[in-house]
Structures are given as C-alpha cells and as structure tokens.
N, C-alpha and C positions, 0 to 999 in steps of 0.2 A: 426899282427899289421903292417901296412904300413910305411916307412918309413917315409914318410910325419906327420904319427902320435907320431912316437919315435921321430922325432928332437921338436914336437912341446910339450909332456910328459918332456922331460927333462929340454927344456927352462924353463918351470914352475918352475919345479926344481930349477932349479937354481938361479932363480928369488926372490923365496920364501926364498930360501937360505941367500940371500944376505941379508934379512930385517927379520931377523929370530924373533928380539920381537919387541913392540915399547910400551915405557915411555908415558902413558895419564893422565890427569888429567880431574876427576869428583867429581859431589856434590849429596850425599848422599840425594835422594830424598821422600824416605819411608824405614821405619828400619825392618817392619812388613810384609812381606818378605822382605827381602832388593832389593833395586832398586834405581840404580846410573844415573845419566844422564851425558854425555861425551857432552863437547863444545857446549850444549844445543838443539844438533840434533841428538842422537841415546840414547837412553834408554835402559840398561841391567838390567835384574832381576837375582836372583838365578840361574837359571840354566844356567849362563853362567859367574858366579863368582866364583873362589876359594878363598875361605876367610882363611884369617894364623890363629893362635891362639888369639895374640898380638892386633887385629882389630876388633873382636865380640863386642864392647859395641858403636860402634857407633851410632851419632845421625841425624838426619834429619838437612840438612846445613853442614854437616863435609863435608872438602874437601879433597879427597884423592887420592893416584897416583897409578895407575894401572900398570900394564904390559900387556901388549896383546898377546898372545903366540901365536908361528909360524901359525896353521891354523886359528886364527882369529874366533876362536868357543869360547875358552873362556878366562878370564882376573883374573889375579892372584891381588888380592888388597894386596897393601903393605904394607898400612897405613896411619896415615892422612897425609897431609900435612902442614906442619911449617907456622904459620900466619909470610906474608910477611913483 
C-alpha cells in the first residue's frame, strides 16, 4: 500500500471515529415487514433495522428514535417516541 493510500485509510478512520452513532428520528411506515421512513427522504426496511425486545408491537404512524451505528449499514430502533 502507497503511502498516499495509508494517510488517506486512516483519515477515514478517524473521521468515522469522530461521529461513531447519530440519534434519528422516524415514522413507522408499514409494520408487515417493518419499514421506517427518516425525515421523509431515506426508507429503511428489515434488513437494516435491529429491533430490542421492548419495540416488536409497533404501528404504522409510531414515531420512533433510532440510532445509526458507526458504518451506517444498520439502525438500532430504541423505541417510540414520547408525544411532544
């Protein structure tokens, strides 16, 4: 590997490092798989949700807060969230 390409491997690193999860919020938009929509321009289904125990009996409209974990492949749903 070039060195050009190790300084530019670790920047990532480190980059990703910095912002390791981030706190989203989405609304439950089909329960039958399940399938969230995020700020009304990315749609997640199953295979890229970890669901807790606590969060299985959701409904179509629950609004709930995610977390994104570091590579951005999948989101751990926390639960819904508290009407404002």
């Amino acid at each position: 590997m070039s060195l050009l390409k190790a300084i530019k491997t670790i920047s990532v690193g480190v980059a990703e490092a910095g912002d390791p999860v981030a706190v989203l919020f989405a609304t439950v938009t089909q329960t039958s798989p399940i399938k969230v929509n995020v700020d009304q321009r990315l749609t997640l289904g199953s295979d890229f949700l970890i669901m807790l125990d606590h969060v299985r009996d959701l409904q179509q409209g629950d609004a709930v807060v995610l977390l994104r974990v570091q590579s951005g492949q999948s989101f751990i749903v926390l639960g819904k969230a508290a009407d404002a």
